[in-house]
C-alpha positions as CSV (number, residue, x, y, z in Angstrom):
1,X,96.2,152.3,114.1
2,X,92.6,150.7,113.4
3,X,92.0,147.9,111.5
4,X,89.6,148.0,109.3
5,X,89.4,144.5,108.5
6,X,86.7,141.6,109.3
7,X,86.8,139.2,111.9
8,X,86.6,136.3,109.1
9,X,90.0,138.3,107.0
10,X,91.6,139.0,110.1
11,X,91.3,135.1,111.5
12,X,92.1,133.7,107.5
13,X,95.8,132.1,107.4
14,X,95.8,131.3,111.3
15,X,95.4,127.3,112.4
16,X,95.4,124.9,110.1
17,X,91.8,124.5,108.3
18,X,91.7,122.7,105.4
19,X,95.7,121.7,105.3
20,X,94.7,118.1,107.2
21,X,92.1,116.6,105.1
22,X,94.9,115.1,103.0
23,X,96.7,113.5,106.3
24,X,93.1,112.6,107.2
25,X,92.7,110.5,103.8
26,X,95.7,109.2,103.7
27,X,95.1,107.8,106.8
28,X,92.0,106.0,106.1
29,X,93.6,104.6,102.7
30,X,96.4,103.3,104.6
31,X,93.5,101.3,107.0
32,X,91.9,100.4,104.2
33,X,94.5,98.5,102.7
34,X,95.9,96.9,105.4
35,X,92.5,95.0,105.9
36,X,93.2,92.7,103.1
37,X,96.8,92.8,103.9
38,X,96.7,91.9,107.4
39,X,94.6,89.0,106.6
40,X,96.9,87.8,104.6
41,X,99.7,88.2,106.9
42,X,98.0,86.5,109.4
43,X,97.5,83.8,107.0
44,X,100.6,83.3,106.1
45,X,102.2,83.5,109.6
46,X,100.1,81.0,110.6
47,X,100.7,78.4,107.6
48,X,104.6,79.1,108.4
49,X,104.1,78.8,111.8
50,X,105.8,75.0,111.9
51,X,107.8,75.5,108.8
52,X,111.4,75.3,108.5
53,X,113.6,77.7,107.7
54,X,114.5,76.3,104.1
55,X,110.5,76.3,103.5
56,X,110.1,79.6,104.6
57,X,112.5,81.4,102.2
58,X,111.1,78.4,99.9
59,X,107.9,80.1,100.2
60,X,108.9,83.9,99.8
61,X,111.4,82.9,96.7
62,X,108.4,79.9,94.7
63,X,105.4,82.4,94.4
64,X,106.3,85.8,93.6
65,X,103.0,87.4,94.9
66,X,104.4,86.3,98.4
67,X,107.0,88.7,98.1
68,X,105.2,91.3,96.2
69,X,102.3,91.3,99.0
70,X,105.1,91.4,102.0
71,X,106.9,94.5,100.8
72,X,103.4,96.0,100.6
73,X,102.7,95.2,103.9
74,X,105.7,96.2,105.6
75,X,105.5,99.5,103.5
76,X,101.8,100.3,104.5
77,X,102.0,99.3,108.1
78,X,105.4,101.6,108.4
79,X,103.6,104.4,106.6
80,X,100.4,103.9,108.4
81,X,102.4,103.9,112.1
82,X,104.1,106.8,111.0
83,X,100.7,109.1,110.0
84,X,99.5,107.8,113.5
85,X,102.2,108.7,115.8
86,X,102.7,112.3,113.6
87,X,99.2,113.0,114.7
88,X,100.0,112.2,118.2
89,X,102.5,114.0,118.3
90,X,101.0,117.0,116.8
91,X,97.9,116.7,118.8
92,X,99.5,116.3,122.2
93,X,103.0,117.9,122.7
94,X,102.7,121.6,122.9
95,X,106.7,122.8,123.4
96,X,107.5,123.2,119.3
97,X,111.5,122.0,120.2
98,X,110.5,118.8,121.3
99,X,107.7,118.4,118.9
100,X,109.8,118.8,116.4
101,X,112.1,116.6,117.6
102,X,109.9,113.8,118.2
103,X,108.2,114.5,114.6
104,X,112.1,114.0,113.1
105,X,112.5,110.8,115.1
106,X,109.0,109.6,114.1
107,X,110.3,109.8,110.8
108,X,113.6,108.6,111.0
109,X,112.5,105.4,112.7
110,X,109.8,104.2,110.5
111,X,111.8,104.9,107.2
112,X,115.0,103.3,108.9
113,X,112.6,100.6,109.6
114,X,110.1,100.3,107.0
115,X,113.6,100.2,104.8
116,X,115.1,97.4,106.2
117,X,112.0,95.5,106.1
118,X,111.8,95.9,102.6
119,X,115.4,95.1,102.0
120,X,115.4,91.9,103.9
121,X,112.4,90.8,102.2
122,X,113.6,91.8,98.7
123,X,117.0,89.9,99.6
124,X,115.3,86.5,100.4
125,X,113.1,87.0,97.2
126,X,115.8,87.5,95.0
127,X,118.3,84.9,96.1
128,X,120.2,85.9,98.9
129,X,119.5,84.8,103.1
């Protein structure tokens, strides 16, 4: 049976155009931020460098921008690592079992992660070691 359709009509809905720009953006937000952020980190790893334990959770629990600017780190730099290695993944593995296995695991580790980073940080803040 002829089709009687274009080139252009027939090659709509295949590959992915347009479906990445928001990856692609939220990649380069996540950068961004993590400018500013990493700074900071680097800052503050370096001022708690000598610091005891006492004045480190001293130092999450007396200012509560401390803890407010870790959690956004951690959450950022988990998110950010996870956009990265997605794209790797989807750029370079071509079987689709093991990319989607590897995609799943991507995931599961930097939530699992990302999550407990969070928590611990939330648990000094709020009282507990």
């Amino acid at each position: 049976m002829a089709s009687y359709r274009t080139p252009l009509a027939r090659a709509r809905g295949l590959g992915a155009a347009g479906h990445g720009v928001g990856h692609w953006i939220g990649e380069r937000v996540s950068a961004v931020a993590l400018v500013p952020l990493t700074l900071w980190a680097i800052y503050a790893f370096v001022r708690l460098a000598d610091a005891s334990h006492a004045e480190a959770v001293a130092w999450v629990r007396d200012n509560p921008l401390n803890p407010v600017l870790l959690v956004l780190f951690a959450a950022i730099s988990f998110w950010h690592m996870h956009a990265g290695m997605r794209v790797v993944v989807e750029d370079y593995i071509e079987k689709v079992a093991t990319k989607a296995t590897l995609l799943l695991l991507n995931l599961f580790v930097c939530v699992l992660a990302g999550g407990l980073a969070v928590f611990s940080i939330l648990q000094v803040a709020l009282g507990g070691e």
